[in-house]
N, C-alpha and C positions, 0 to 999 in steps of 0.2 A: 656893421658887417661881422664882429665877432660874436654878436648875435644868433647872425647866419651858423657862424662854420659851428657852435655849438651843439648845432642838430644833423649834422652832417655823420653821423654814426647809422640814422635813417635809413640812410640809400640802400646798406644790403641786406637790412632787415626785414623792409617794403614787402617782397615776393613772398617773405615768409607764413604770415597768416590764412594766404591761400594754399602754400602746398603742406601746411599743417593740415589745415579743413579737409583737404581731397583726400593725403594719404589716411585719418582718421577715419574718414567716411567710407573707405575702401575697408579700411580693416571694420568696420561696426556695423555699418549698413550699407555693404556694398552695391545692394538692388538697387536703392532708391538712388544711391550717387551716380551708379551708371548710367541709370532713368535721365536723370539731369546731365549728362556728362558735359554736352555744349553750352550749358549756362556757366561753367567754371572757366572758359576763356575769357569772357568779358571780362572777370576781377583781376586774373593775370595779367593781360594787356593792359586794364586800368593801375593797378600797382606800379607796374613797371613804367607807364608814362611818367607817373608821380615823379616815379626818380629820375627821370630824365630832365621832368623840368625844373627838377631841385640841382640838380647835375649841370644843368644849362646856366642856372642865375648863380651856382658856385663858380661855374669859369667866367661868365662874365666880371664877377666880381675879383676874380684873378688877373684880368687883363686890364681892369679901372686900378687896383691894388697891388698887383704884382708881390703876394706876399703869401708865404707861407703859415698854414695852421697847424699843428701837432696837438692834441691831445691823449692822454695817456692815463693808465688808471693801473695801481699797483694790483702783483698779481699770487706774486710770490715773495716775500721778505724774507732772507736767512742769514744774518750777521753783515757777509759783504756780499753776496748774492743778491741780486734783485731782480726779478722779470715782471716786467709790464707789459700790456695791451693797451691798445688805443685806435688811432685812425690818423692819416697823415694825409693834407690835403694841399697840391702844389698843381703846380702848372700840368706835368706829367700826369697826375689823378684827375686831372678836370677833363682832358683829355681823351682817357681813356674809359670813365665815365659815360660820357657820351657818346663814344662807340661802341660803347658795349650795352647798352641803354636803349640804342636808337636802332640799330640790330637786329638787337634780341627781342623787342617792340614786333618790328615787322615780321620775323620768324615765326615767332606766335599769331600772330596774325595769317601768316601764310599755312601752317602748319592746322590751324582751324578747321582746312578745309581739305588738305594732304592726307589727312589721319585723321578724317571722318569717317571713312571706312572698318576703320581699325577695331576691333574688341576692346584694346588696351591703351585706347583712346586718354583715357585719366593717367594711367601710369606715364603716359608720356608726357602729358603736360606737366606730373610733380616733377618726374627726371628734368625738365629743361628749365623750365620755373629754377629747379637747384642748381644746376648749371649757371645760371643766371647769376643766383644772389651768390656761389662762392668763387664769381671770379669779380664781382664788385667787390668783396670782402678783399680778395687779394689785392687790388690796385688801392685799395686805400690805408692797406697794412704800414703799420709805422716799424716795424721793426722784421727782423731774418726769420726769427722763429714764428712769431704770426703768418707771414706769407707761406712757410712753410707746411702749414695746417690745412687754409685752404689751396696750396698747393696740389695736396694730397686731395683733397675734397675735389678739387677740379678733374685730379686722374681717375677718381672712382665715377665722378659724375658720366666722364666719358667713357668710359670703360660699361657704364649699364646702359650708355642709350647706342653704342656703335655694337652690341651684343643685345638691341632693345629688342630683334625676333630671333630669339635665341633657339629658339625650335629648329632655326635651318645651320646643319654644322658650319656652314661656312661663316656663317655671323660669331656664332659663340668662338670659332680658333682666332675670330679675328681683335675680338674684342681680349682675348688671353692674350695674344700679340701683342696688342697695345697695352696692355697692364705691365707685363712682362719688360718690354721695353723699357721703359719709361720708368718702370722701377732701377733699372740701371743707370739712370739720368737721377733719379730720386735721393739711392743712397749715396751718390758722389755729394749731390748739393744737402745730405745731411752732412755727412762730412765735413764738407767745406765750410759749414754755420759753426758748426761744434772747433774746425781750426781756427776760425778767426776769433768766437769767444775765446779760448784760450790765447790769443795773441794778444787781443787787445781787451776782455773781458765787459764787453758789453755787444750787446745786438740792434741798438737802434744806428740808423742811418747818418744821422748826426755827428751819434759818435766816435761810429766806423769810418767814414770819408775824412773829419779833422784828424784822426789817429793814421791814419792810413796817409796824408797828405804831408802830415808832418815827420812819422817816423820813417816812410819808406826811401826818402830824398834825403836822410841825411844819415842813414843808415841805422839805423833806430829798431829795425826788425828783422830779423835773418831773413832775407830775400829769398830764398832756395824752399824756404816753410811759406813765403805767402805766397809763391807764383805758385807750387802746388794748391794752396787753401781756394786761392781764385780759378784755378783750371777745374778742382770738384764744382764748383759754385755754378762756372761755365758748364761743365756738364750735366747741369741738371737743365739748362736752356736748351743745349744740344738734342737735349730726349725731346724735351716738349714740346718744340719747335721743329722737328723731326728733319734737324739737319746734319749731314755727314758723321757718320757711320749709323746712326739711330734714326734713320729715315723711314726703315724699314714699315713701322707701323700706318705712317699716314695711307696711302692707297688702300690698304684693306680694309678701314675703317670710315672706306665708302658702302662696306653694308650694313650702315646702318641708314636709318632712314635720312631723306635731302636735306629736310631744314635741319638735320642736326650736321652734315655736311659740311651747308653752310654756317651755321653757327660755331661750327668747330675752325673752319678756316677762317673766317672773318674776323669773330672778334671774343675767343675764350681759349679754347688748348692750345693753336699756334701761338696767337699773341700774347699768351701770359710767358712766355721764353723770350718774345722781344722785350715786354715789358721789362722781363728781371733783370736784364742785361744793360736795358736802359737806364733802371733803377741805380745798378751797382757800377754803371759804366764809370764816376769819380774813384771807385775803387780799383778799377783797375788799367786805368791809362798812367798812373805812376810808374806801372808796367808795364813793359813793351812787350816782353817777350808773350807774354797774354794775347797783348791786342794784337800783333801780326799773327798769333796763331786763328784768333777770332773772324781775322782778314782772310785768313787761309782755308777755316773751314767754310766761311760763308761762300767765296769764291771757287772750292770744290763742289756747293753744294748746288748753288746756280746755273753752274754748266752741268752738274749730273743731273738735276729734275730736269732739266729743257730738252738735252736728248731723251731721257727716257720716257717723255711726253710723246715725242715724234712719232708713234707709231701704236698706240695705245688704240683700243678697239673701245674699250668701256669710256664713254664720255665723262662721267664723274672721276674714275681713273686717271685720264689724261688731265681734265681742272684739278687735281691731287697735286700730281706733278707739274703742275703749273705754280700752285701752292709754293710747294716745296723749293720751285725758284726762287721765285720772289721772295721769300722769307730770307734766303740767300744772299739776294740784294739787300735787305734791313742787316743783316748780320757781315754782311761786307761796309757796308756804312758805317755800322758802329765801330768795326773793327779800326777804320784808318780816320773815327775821332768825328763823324760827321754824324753829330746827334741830331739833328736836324732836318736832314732829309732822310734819314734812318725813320723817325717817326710820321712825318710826312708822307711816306711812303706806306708806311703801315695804316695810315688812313684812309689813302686813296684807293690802295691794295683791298684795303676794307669793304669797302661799299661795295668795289666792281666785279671782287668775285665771291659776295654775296647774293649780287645780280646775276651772274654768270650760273651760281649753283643752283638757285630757286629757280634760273631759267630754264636749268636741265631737268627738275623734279617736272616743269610744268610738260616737258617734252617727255620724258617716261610717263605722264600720266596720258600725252595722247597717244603715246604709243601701245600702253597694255590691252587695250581694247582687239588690238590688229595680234599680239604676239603672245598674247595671256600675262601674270603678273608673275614671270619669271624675269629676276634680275638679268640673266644672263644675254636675254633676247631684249629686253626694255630697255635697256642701256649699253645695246650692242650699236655702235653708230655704223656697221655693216647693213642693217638690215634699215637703216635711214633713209634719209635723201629725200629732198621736193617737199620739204614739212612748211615751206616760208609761204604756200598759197592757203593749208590749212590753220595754220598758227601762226596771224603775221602780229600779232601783238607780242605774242611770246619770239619771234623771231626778230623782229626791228629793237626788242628791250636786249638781246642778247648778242646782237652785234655792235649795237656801240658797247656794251661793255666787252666784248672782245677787243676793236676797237682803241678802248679804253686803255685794256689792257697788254696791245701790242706797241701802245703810245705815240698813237698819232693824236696833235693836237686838234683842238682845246680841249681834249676831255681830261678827268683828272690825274689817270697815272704817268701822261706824257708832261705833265711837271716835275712830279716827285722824283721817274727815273729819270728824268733828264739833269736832276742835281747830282743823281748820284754817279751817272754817268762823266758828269764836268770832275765831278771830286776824286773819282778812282784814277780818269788820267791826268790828274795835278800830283795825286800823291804818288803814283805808280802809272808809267804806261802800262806794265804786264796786266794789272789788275784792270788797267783800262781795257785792252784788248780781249780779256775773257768777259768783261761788264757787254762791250761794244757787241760781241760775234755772241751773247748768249741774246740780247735781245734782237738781233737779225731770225736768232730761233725759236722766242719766245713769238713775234710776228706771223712764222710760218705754222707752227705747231697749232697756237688758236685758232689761226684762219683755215686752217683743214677741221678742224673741231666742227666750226660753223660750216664749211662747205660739206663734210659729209653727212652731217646733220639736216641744213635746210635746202642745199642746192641738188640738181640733176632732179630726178627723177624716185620713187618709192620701194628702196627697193626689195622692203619684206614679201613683194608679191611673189617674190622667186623662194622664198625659204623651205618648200616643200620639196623642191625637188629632188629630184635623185641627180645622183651624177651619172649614171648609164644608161637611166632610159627616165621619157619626159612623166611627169604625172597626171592624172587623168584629170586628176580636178583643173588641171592647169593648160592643159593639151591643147584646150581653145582657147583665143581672146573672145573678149565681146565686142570684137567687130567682123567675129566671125570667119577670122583667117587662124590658121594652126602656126604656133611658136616655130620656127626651124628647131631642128637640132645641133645644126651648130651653133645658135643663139643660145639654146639651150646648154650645152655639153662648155662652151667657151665660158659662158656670164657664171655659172652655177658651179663650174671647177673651181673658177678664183675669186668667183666672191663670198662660196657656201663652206669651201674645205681651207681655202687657203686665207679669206676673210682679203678687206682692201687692203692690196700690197703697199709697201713704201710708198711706194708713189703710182700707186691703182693704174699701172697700165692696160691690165689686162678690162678693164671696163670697159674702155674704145672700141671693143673688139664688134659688139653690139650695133649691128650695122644703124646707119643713121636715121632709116625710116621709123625701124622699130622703136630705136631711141625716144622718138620722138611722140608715140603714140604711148609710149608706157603713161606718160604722165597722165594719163585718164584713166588707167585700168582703175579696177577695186576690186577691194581685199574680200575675199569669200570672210565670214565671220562664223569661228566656230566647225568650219566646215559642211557650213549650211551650204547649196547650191544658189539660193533664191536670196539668199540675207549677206547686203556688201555694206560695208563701216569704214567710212574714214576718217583718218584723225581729228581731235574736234578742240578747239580751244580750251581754255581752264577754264573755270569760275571765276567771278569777280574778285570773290575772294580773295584767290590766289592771284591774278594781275594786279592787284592794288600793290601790295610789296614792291612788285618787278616796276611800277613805275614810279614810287618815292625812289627808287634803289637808281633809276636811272636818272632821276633830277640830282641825287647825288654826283652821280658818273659824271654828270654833264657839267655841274657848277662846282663839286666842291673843291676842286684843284684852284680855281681864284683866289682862294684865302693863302695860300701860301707865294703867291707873285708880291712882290709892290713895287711900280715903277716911280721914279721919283728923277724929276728930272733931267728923264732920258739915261736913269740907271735903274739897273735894276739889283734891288739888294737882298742878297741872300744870308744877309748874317741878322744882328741885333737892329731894329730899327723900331723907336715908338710908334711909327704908322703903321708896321706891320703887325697886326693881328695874331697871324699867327706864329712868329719868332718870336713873340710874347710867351705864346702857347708853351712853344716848345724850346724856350733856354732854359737847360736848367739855372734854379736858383742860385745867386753868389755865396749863398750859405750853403750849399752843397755842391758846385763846382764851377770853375771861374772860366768862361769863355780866353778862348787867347787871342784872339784877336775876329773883328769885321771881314765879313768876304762880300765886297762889292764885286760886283758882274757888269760890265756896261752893256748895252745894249747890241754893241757890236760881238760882243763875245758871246752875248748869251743867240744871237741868231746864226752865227758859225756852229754852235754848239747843238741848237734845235734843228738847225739842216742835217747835219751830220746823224745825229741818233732816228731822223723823222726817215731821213734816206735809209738808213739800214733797216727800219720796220715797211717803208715802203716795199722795199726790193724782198723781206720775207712775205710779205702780203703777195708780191706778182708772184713767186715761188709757185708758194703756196696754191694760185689761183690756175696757175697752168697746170701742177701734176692734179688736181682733185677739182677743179672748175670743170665748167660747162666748156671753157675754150679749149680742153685739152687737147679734145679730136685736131683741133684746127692747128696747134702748134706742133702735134706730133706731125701730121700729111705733110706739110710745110718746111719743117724744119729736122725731125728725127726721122723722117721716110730711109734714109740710106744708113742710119746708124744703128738700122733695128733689121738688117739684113741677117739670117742667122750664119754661122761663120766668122766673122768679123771679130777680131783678137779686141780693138777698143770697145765693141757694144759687150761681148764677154767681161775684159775687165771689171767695163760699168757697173753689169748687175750681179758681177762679187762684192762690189763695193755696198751697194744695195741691200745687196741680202745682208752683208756683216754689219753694216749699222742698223736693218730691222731685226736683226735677231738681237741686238745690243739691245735695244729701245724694248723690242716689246717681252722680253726675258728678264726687264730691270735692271741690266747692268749685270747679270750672274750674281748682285751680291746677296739675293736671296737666295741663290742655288749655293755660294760660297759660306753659308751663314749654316743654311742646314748640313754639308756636308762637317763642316769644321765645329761647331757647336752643338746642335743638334744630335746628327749621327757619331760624332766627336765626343760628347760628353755621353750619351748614351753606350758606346765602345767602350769609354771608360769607364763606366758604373759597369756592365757587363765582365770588366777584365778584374774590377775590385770584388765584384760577386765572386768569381771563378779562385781570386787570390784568397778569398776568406770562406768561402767551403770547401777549396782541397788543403789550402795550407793550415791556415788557424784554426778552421775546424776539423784537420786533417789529426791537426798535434793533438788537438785536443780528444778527440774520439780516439784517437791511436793510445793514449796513455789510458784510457778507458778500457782499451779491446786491451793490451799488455796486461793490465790489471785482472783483467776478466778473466785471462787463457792462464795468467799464473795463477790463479785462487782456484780455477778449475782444476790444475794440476796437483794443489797445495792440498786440497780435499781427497784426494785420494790417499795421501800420505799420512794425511790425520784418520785410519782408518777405525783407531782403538786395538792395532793387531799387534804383540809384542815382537814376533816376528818382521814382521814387513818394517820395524823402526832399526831392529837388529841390521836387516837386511840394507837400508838406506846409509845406515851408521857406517858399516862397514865399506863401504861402496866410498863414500867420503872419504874416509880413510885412506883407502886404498890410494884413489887419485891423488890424495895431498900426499902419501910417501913415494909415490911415482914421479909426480912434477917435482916435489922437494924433500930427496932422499937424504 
């Protein structure tokens, strides 16, 4: 077995040989590489299995073993100085491994076929291919300053492929965004590596946690110097993980192409902030005041992506902030000590919305054909609807991971958040009740995702319109009857200018025959009269992903159950697999005690959380379902009379929480005005202060020079006179003032 883990330096080298080939081939003979461009996916994809099944028989052999590997190799010797490199191989790395392996496998695979269109076809497979091997490098880093490197390798990775069609400005501000950001995440956590070398004067893991273990309990380290060292360190998770206040960059860096999307959420820039967290979490549970902060950003961050999902128009956008929840919930886990469903979570998380995201690239791709291959209209889920009769492979893969992802069981996230759910109200009701009411909205938010996307009816057929008067192209159906215009002047006010409201009431308004007949129309293509296009499925290609992605969804949540009789345990147990997986090591931190669940607690526990995503599903299902007509006539007929001081209230309430949701929370309006236009005011008022003042004196003792030399020349005339005359003049004034 020691054998094995000797070669284990392998795994993030693997990718390497091919995105050498490519990028030399590009710079040397770029014709001929282009010629070939599709032949370089097969070797990428086949590298990258390698490592996976080198990755796969290193965890097995973790779980027969249960032991850790470190090797390391000197890198720098200088008297007492020493830095090493190496690779560290535990339960945590075998782990993450595998999800980043099995992924990034399919991504490229999906992306074969996504970005066969593309010019820059090669440049994208080297970027992700890199992406790939420097965030294996980071999960298997033995030491702060290694991870550190490809830390950085990770943010530039991202940073070229969410800026990967840099040509359109919105991509390049967005990918500055994210640099930018994330450097502020970057230089806290250099910081924090450079405090704790100087505390305890080593960087490996080993080290840190026995020194950290033993001096921080007995008061062995100024406390006030490590809880700041540990908050930079935290901070650099903060950025990368794009949790409270450094959120900012994830949503925008949905322009960059899907599979990088989804590979950015599933399993490289978010998860390498869980990882580091989970890495250092023995460092910093001797601190509290740490981990309740960690509890508190994760908990802010949970309930801010969920509302600001709710009303999101861009369907990659709203999975962003879906993202950004959930990352919330791993960082809420960690925080109150519950390493276990923290990671758990983040595998299950994994898979589903990596399904979820490859499921929307496959829905922009049927939708450019009808809208042209502008982001704005391809991934506008305004212009959706009734996609589930042209695309039901792509539509049955992306509800159960919705689904998945609202956590109804058996699929896999309704495990993981159901632990983490039990664990936030054992340590905290508070924490419980923001855990509890964010996923009632995690339920409703995705299920509008999927209903405005596959349910009702199509409704880019209307996107021509005017709002005053109908369009010609559009003035007749093909069955021969002319649109009304109040069909017209009502559908095309609120769903063209003002996009699906909160809660799309104004859709109903579309009387019900016509409703009913849309779903046949088709799409004029191009603005031909004669040529109609409807949305058409993917490629094999691209399905293949979406359904390994969903045998995940479906099964991989059973690895982490194990019933035993008629308990079910959720702490250390030899049977269970995956708490093998994810304890950490007694050499790097000592569990405190077993959490048995019996079977009666744990199905109080799954009604209770299964009820709250139920009850967002019905939400959900009435304001953006096909039932809506039928619950408003029914039941809102008298509350929608105009006048009425409560349907008033209502839709102030309405409008203030979709302007909340889909404006972000103001804190990108709060961010430009205060930073932004803030530091810009400031450079402008240091301009102002240093060319009237500093270079005011200084020009000023110039012109005084000037104007006196000017005057001083005339007196040097050479006239004996004119010296007489000055001389005297002197005189004069000095027996005048001091006679």
């Amino acid at each position: 077995m020691e054998h094995t883990y000797q070669y284990a330096w392998v795994i993030p080298l693997l990718p390497l040989p091919v995105i050498m080939s490519m990028g030399f081939g590009l710079f040397l003979i770029p014709t001929v590489t282009k010629n070939l461009r599709r032949i370089w996916a097969f070797p990428s994809v086949l590298l990258l299995s390698i490592a996976m099944v080198f990755s796969v028989y290193l965890s097995i052999q973790q779980i027969n073993g249960s032991s850790i590997y470190q090797y390391l190799w000197s890198w720098t010797i200088n008297n007492d100085f020493s830095l090493e490199f190496g690779y560290l191989i535990d339960p945590l790395t075998s782990i993450m491994l595998i999800l980043i392996t099995t992924v990034g496998i399919l991504v490229l695979i999906y992306s074969d076929d996504y970005m066969s269109h593309d010019e820059e076809y090669l440049r994208f497979f080297v970027y992700i291919s890199f992406f790939n091997t420097s965030m294996l490098g980071l999960v298997t880093s033995s030491n702060l300053i290694q991870i550190y490197f490809f830390w950085e390798l990770v943010g530039m990775c991202s940073y070229l492929l969410i800026g990967f069609w840099f040509t359109r400005p919105i991509a390049a501000s967005a990918c500055q965004k994210a640099f930018v950001t994330n450097r502020v995440g970057d230089f806290g956590l250099l910081l924090g590596i450079l405090g704790f070398f100087w505390i305890t004067g080593s960087l490996e893991f080993r080290d840190l946690f026995k020194i950290a273990n033993n001096w921080i309990p007995n008061n062995g380290i100024n406390s006030l110097l490590t809880t700041l060292c540990a908050f930079l360190l935290f901070l650099g998770a903060v950025a990368k993980s794009a949790q409270f206040p450094l959120h900012i960059w994830l949503p925008d860096a949905m322009e960059g192409p899907t599979p990088i999307s989804a590979l950015i959420h599933a399993a490289t820039m978010v998860a390498a902030g869980i990882f580091l967290l989970a890495r250092l979490l023995p460092l910093f549970i001797p601190l509290p005041l740490i981990m309740s902060f960690i509890s508190l950003i994760g908990a802010i961050t949970l309930l801010l992506g969920a509302t600001l999902a709710l009303a999101q128009r861009d369907i990659k956008r709203s999975l962003a902030y879906s993202t950004m929840s959930q990352l919330g919930y791993m960082m809420l886990a960690l925080g109150i000590g519950s390493y276990q469903a923290a990671l758990f979570h983040l595998i299950t998380h994994a898979y589903s919305k990596a399904l979820l995201f490859l499921g929307s690239g496959s829905v922009i791709h049927s939708m450019e054909p009808l809208v042209g291959y502008s982001p704005d209209k391809s991934q506008n889920m305004v212009l959706m609807g009734g996609l589930r009769k042209y695309i039901p492979i792509t539509r049955t893969t992306f509800l159960w991971g919705t689904l998945s992802l609202c956590g109804i069981p058996p699929l896999a996230c309704f495990w993981s958040k159901d632990e983490i759910l039990s664990n936030s109200w054992l340590y905290s009701p508070f924490w419980g009740i923001i855990a509890s009411f964010t996923a009632g909205l995690t339920a409703f938010y995705m299920f509008r995702i999927y209903l405005l996307t596959f349910d009702g009816y199509l409704r880019v057929h209307f996107q021509n319109y005017s709002s005053t008067k109908e369009s010609s192209l559009y003035s007749i159906s093909l069955w021969g009857k002319s649109i009304s215009k109040e069909v017209n002047r009502d559908f095309v006010l609120s769903t063209m200018n003002n996009g699906v409201s909160f809660f799309s009431k104004n859709i109903s308004k579309i009387p019900s025959k016509v409703r009913n007949r849309i779903g046949s129309f088709r799409t004029p293509f191009l603005g031909a009269k004669n040529i109609f296009v409807y949305p058409q499925e993917t490629g094999n290609t691209m399905l293949f992903p979406l359904l390994i992605l969903l045998f995940f969804t479906l099964f991989i949540g059973f690895i982490g159950i194990h019933f035993d009789n008629g308990v079910i345990n959720n702490g250390i147990s030899e049977l269970d697999i995956l708490s093998k997986w994810l304890t950490p090591s007694r050499n790097f931190l000592q569990e405190s005690s077993n959490s048995f669940i019996n079977s009666y607690e744990f199905l109080i526990n799954a009604i209770s959380s299964v009820s709250l995503a139920i009850f967002g599903l019905f939400i959900a299902y009435i304001f953006y379902g096909s039932a809506y007509s039928f619950f408003q006539n029914l039941h809102l007929k008298n509350s929608l009379v105009k006048g009425n001081q409560k349907n008033f209230f209502l839709d102030q309430v309405k409008k203030k929480i979709y302007s909340w949701s889909y404006n972000r929370g103001y804190v990108d309006i709060f961010y430009t005005k205060v930073f932004i236009l803030g530091i810009r005011g400031l450079a402008e008022l240091t301009l102002f202060f240093d060319k009237g003042f500093i270079d005011g004196i200084t020009n000023g003792v110039g012109l005084v020079g000037f104007c006196i030399g000017e005057e001083i020349k005339y007196v040097g005339g050479g006239r004996i006179s004119s010296y007489l005359f000055f001389f005297l003049s002197y005189v004069s004034l000095f027996l005048f003032f001091f006679p």
